[in-house]
MARMILO-7666 format. One line per field, with one value per residue (C-alpha): x, y, z. Coordinates in Angstrom, 2 decimals, always signed. Layout:
// residues N
c1	[X / ...]
c2	[Y / ...]
c3	[Z / ...]
***
This chain:
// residues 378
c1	[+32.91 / +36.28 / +39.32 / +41.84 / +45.15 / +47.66 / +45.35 / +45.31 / +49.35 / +49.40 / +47.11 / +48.40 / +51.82 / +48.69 / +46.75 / +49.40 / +49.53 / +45.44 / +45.66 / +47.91 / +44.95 / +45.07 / +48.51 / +49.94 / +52.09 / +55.46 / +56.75 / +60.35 / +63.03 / +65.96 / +64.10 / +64.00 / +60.99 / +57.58 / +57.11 / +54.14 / +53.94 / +51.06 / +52.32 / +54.51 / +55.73 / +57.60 / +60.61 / +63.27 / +64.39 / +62.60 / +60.07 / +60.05 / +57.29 / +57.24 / +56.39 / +53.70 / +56.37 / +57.63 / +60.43 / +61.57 / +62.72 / +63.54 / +64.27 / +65.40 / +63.17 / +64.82 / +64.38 / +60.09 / +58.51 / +54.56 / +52.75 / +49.38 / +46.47 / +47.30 / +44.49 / +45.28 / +44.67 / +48.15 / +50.15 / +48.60 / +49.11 / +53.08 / +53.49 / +51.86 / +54.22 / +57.22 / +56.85 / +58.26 / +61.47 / +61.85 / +61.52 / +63.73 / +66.81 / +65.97 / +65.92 / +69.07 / +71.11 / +70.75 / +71.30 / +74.87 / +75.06 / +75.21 / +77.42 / +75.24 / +76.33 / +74.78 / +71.32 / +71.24 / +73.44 / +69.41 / +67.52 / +70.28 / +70.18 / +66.56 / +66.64 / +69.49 / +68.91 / +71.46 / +70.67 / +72.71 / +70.62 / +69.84 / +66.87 / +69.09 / +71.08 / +69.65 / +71.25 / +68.59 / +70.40 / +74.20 / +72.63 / +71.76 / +74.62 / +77.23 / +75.33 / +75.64 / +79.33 / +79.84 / +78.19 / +80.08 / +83.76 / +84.51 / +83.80 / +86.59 / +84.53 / +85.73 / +83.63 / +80.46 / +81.25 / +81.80 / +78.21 / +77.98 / +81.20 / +81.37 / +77.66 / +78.85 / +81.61 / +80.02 / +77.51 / +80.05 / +82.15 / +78.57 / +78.63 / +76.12 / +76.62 / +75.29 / +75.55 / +74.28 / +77.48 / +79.98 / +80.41 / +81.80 / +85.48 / +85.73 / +85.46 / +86.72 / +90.21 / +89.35 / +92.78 / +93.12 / +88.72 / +89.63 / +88.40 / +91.46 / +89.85 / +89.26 / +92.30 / +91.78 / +92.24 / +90.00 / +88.35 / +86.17 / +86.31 / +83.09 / +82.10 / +84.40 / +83.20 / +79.58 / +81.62 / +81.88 / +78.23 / +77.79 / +79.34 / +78.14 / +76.22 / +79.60 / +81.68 / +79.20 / +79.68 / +79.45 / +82.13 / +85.59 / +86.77 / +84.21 / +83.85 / +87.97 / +87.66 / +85.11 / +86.81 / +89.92 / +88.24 / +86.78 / +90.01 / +91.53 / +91.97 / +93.57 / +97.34 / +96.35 / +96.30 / +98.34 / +98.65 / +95.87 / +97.43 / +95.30 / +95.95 / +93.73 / +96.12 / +93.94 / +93.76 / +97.33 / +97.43 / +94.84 / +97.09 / +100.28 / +98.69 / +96.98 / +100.44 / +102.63 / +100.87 / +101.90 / +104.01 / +105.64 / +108.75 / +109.36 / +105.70 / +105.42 / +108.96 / +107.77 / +104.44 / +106.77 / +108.46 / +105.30 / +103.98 / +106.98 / +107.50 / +103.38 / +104.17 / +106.77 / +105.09 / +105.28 / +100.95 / +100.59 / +97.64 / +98.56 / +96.62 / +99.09 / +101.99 / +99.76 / +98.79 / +102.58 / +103.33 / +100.79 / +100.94 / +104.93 / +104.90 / +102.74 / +104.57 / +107.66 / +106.17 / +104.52 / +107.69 / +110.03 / +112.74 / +113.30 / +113.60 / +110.61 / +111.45 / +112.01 / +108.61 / +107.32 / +108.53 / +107.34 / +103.97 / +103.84 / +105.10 / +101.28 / +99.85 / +103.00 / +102.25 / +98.68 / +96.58 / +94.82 / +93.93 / +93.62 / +92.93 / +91.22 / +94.42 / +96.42 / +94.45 / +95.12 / +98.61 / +98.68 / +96.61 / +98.80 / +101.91 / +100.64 / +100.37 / +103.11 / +105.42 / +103.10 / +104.32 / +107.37 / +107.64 / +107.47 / +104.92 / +105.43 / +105.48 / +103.14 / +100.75 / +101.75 / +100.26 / +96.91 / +96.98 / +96.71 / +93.66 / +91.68 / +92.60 / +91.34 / +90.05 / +90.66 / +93.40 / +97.41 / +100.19 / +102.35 / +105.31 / +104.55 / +107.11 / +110.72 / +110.76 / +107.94 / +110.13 / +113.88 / +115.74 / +117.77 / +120.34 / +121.03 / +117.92 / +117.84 / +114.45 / +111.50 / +112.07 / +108.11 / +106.89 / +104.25 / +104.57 / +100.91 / +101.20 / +97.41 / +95.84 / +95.88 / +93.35 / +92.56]
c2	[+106.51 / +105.10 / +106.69 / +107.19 / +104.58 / +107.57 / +109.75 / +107.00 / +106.55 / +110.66 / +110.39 / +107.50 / +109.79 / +112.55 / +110.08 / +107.63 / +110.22 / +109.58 / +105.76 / +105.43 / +104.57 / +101.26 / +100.26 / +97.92 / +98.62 / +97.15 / +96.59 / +96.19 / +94.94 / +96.32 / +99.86 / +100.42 / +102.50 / +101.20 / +101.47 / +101.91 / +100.21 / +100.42 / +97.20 / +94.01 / +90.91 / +88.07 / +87.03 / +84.02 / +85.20 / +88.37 / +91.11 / +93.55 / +97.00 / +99.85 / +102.88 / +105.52 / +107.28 / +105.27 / +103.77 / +100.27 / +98.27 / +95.01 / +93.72 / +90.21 / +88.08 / +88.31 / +92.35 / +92.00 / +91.66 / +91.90 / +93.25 / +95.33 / +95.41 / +92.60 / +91.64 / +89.75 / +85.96 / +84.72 / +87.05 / +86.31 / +82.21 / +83.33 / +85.72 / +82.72 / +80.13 / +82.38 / +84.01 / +81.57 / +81.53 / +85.25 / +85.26 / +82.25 / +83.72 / +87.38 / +85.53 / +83.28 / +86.60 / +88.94 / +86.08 / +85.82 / +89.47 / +89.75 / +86.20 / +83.29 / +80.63 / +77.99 / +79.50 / +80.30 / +77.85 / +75.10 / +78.06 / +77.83 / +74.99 / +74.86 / +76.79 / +76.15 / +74.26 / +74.82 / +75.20 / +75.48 / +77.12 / +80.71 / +80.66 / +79.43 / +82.89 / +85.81 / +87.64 / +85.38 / +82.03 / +84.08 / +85.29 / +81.35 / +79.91 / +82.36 / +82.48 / +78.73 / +78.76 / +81.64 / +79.32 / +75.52 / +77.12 / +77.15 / +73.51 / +72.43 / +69.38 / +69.89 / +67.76 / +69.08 / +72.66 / +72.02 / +72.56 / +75.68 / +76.73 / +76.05 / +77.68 / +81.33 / +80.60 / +80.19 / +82.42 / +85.68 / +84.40 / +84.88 / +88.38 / +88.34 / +90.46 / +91.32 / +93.67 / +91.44 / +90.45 / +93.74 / +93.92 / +90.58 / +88.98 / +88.58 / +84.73 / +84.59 / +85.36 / +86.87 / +86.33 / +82.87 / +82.45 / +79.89 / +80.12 / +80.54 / +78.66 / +75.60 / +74.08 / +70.40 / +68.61 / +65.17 / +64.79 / +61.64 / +59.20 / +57.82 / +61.85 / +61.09 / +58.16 / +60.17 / +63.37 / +62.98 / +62.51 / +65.12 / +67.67 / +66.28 / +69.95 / +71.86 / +69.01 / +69.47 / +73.19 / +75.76 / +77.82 / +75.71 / +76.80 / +76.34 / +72.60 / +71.51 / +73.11 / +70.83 / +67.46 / +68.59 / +68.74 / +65.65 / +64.32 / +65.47 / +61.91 / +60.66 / +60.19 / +60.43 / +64.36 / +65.90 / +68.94 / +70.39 / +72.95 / +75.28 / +79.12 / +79.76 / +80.71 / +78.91 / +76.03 / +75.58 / +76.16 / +73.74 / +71.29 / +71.76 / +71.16 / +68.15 / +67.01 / +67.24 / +63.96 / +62.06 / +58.76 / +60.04 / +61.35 / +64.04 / +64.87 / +65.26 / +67.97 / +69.64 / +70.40 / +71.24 / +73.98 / +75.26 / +76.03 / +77.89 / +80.05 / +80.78 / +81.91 / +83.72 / +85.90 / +89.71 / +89.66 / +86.35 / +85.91 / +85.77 / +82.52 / +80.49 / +80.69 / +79.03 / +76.31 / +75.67 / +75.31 / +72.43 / +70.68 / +70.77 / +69.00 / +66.89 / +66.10 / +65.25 / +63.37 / +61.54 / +60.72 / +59.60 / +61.75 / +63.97 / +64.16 / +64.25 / +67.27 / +69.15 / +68.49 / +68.93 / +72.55 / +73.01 / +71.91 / +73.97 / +77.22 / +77.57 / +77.90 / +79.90 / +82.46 / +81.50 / +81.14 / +84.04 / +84.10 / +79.92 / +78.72 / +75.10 / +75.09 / +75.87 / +72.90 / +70.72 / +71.00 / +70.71 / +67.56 / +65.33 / +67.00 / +65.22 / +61.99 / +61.89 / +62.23 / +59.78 / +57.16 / +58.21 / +57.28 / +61.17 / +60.83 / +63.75 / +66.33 / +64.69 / +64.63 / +68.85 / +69.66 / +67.57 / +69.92 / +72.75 / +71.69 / +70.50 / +73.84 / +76.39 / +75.10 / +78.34 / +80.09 / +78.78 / +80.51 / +82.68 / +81.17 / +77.31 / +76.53 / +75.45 / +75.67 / +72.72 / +71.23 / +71.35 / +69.64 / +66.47 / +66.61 / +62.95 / +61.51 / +60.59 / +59.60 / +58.28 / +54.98 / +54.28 / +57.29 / +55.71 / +55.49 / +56.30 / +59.73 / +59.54 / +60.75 / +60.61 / +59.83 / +62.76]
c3	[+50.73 / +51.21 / +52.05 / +49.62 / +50.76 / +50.17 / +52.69 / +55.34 / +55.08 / +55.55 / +58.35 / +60.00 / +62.06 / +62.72 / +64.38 / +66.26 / +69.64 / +69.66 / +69.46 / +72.36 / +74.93 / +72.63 / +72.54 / +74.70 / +77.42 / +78.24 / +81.52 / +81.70 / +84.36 / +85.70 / +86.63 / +83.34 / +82.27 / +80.50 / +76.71 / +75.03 / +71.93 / +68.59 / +67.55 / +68.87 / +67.79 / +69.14 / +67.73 / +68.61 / +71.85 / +72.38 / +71.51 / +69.21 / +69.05 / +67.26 / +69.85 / +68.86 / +67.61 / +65.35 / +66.56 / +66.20 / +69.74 / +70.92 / +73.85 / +75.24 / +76.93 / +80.32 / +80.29 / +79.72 / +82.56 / +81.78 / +79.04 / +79.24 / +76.97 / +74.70 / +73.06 / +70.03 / +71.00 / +69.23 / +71.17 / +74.37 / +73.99 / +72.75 / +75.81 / +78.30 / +76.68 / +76.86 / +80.57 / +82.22 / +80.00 / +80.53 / +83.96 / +85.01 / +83.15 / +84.41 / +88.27 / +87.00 / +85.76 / +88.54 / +91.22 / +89.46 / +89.02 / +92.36 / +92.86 / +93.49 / +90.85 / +93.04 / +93.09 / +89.59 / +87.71 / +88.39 / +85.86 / +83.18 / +82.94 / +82.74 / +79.46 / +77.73 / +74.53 / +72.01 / +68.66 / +64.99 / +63.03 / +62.31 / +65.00 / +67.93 / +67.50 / +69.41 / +72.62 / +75.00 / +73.86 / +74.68 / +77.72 / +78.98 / +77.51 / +78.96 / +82.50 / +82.25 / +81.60 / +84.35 / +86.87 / +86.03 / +85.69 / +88.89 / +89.01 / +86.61 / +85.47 / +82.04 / +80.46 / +82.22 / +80.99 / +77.29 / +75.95 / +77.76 / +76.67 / +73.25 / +72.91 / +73.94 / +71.87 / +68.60 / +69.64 / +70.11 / +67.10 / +65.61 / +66.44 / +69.31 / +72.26 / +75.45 / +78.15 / +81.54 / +82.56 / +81.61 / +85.67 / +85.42 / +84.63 / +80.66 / +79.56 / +76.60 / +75.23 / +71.52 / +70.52 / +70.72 / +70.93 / +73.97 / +77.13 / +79.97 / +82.64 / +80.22 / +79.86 / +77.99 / +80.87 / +81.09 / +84.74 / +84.22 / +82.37 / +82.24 / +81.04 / +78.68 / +76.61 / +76.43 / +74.98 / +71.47 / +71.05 / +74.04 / +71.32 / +68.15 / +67.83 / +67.61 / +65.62 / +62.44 / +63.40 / +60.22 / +61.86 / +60.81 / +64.33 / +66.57 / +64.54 / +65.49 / +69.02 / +69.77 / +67.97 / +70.05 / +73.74 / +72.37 / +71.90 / +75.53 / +76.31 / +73.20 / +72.03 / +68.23 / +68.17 / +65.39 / +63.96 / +61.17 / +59.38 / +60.76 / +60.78 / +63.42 / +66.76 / +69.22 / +67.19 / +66.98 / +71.00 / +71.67 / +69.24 / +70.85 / +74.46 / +73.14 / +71.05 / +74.61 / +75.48 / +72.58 / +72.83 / +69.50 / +71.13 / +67.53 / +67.56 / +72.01 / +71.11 / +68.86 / +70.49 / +73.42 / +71.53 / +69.49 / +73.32 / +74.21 / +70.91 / +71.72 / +75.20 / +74.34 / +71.53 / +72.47 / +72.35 / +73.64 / +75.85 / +79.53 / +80.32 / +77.66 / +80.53 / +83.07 / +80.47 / +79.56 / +83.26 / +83.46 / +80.29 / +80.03 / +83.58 / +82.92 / +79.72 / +81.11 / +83.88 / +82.16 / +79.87 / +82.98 / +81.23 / +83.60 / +87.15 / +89.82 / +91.89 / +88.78 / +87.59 / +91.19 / +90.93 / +87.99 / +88.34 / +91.88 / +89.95 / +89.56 / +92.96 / +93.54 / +90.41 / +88.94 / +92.08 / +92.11 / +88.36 / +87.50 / +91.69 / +89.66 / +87.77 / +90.91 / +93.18 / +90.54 / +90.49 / +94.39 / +94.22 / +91.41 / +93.59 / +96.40 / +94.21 / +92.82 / +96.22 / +97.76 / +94.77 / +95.58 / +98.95 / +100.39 / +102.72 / +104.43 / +101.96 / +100.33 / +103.75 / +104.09 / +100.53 / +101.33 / +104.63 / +102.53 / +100.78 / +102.97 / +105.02 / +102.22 / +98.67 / +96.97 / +99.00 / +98.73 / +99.94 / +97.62 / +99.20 / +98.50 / +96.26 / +96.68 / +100.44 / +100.86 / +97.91 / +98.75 / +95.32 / +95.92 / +93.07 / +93.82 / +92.54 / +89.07 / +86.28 / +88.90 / +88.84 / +88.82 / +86.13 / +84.00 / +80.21 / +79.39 / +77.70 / +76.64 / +79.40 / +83.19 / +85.80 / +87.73]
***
């Protein structure tokens, strides 16, 4: 005789604490404990069981560690297909827990594969892309760090969160949705020509934002950048940084003074100041409208103030210092900020400023400032 459905369903809670010696058992990083489990699936990204109590879990791939008693022959090809996978980004996310980039930057790379759809969106594809990001930044190869970037990017506009790297500095500015250490500054050019197709994923982005950010680092190298319309604030930033380069004197102004009334908002983000620093020297240099050790202090007001939050910022502004004395025929102080570079690569002292710089109100436009506003060859 068969038993009644409705009985069974009764039943079923009654019997769960007996079944137990069946389930599987999951094995779990971190010293997290093991979960026993009457039922588990894989899903994009991770694994979710229901416990003999009842309750619903799921965990990212990078926290499972083995599973025991699997039986079912679909779940055991899934689980030999996706070990690997969870146990390269566990290894890559601890080594940069405890801060090796270097050693783990090789597994992130491994894995990341960024997707648009609804699949690519899980907290295993944030963990990769942001572990990714975390280990390149310090690089400042712009153009190398742009997948990576943009991925965590649409990924927490998505709503997606994770815990793996609370210990660490915060990337992303939520205000503006830009990343601080990311300024749109082009570093190779041959990078450059590849980009555009590099970031075709983000430029047919759903998310309006995440879809302009990408045309605009795409753009870095351009002089055609003009305003949208946009509402969004970090679109306007990124538009005003990009408009300083113009060789439209009205449009190069006004981009000028859209970055200072940004900067000087009561809840601006703190990064914008650093950005201004750079991109308004650069802007005038560029120009030849104003003079060269007025620009020089300017541009060194960043390893002066900024080093210890924005030290690739800060080097860069030591290194086109250095270049731009050298054109001018100031070998010496030109020679004394090379010193300092090749003495520390991260460390530049507080006190850099005016005194390796002394002004000489004499000296009028550089004489030998180039004209190219588009870009400039770092």
């Amino acid at each position: 005789m068969r038993m009644p459905r409705d009985l069974i369903t009764l039943l079923l809670p009654l019997l769960a604490p007996f079944m137990v010696a069946n389930a599987e058992v999951i094995h779990l990083r971190d010293g997290a404990a093991s979960v026993d489990a009457v039922r588990v699936a894989f899903v994009p990204g991770g694994l979710e069981l229901v416990t003999s109590s009842g309750e619903n879990l799921r965990f990212a791939l990078d926290q499972v560690a083995r599973i025991e008693d699997l039986t079912d022959p679909i779940l055991i090809d899934q689980w030999t297909q996706l070990q690997e996978p969870a146990r390269d980004v566990w290894r890559a996310r601890t080594r940069l827990q405890r801060g090796d980039p270097e050693l783990a930057r090789a597994l992130f790379q491994r894995h990341f594969s960024p997707r648009t759809g609804d699949e690519g969106d899980h907290e295993f594809a944030l963990i990769i892309a942001e572990g990714l990001l975390r280990c390149l930044l310090d690089s400042g190869e712009t153009e190398a760090i742009l997948p990576a970037a943009l991925e965590t990017i649409r990924l927490r506009r998505a709503g997606l969160t994770t815990d793996r790297y609370r210990d660490l500095p915060v990337m992303i500015d939520e205000r503006s949705w830009l990343i601080p250490h990311l300024p749109p500054i082009a570093t190779n050019d041959l990078s450059m020509n590849r980009l555009s197709e590099e970031l075709r994923h983000w430029r047919i982005d759903s998310d309006p934002f995440v879809s302009r950010l990408a045309e605009l680092y795409a753009s870095m190298d351009r002089r055609s950048v003009r305003p949208s319309g946009s509402s969004e604030f970090g679109v306007i930033l990124m538009e005003a940084i990009l408009g300083s380069r113009s060789l439209d004197a009205g449009l190069r102004r006004d981009a000028l003074e859209t970055l200072e009334e940004l900067s000087s908002l009561d809840d601006a983000p703190g990064f914008i100041e650093a950005w201004r620093a750079w991109f308004g020297a650069t802007s005038e240099l560029a120009s030849g409208e104003v003079e060269i050790d007025r620009i020089l202090l300017d541009l060194l007001e960043l390893p002066a103030v900024h080093q210890g939050s924005y030290p690739v910022l800060a080097r860069r502004a030591i290194e086109l210092s250095a270049r731009v004395l050298a054109g001018e025929g100031r070998q010496e102080e030109s020679a004394t900020l090379r010193r300092i570079l090749q003495e520390s690569t991260r460390k530049v002292p507080p006190v850099l400023t005016p005194r390796l710089l002394p002004l000489d109100e004499s000296r009028g436009p550089a004489s030998n400032s180039t004209t190219d506003l588009e870009t400039e060859n770092e």
